[in-house]
C-alpha positions in Angstrom: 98.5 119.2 89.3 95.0 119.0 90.6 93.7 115.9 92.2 92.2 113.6 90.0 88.5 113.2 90.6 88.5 109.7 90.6 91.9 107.1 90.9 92.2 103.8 89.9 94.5 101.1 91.5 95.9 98.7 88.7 99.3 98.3 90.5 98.8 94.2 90.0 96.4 94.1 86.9 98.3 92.9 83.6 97.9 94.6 80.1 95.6 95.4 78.6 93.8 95.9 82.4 94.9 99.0 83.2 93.6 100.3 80.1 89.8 98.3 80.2 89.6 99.4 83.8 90.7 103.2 82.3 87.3 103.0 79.6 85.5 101.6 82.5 85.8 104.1 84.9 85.7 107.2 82.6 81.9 107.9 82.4 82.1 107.8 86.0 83.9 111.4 85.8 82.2 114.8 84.8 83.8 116.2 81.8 86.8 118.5 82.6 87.7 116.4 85.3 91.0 114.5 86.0 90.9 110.5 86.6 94.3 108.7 87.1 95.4 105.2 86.5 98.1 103.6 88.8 99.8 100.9 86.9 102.7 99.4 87.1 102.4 97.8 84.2 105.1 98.6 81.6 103.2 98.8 79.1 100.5 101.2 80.8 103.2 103.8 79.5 102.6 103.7 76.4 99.1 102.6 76.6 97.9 104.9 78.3 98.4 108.3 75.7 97.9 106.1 73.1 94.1 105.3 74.1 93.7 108.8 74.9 94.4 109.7 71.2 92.4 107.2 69.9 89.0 108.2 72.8 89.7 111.7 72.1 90.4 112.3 75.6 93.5 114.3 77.0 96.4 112.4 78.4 97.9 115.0 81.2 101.3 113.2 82.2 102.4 110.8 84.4 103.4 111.2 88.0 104.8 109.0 91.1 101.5 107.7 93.1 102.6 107.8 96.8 104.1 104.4 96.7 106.4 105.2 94.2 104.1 103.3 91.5 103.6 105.5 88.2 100.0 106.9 87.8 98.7 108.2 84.3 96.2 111.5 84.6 93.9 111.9 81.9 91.5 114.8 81.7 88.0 113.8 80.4 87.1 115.7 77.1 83.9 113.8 76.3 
């Protein structure tokens, strides 16, 4: 996978966190470009894809950060 553009560390934040800090940080990325959410919030799983459907933005998959933490790519489409 290429490397995301831009990460964001939510290891500690709670939901819905991950997901405010996820709309935060997007315009901050060119369109086309990867931004990834570490999170180990359970819910971030779900979360995550689910926000991307409803943004229209592309959910990529979810890989181990270096840490071990899960981290959530998303590909901005807009």
């Amino acid at each position: 996978m290429t490397a995301p553009a831009v990460e964001i560390d939510c290891r500690d934040l709670p939901c819905p966190r991950p997901i405010i800090e996820l709309a935060r940080a997007l315009p901050s990325v060119e369109v086309g470009d990867l931004l990834a959410v570490v999170a180990r919030d359970p819910a971030a799983r779900h979360d995550v894809p689910a926000w991307c459907r409803m943004r229209g933005q592309e959910y990529v998959g979810e890989e181990a950060a270096e840490d071990g933490a899960p981290r959530y790519v998303v590909r901005r489409v807009s």
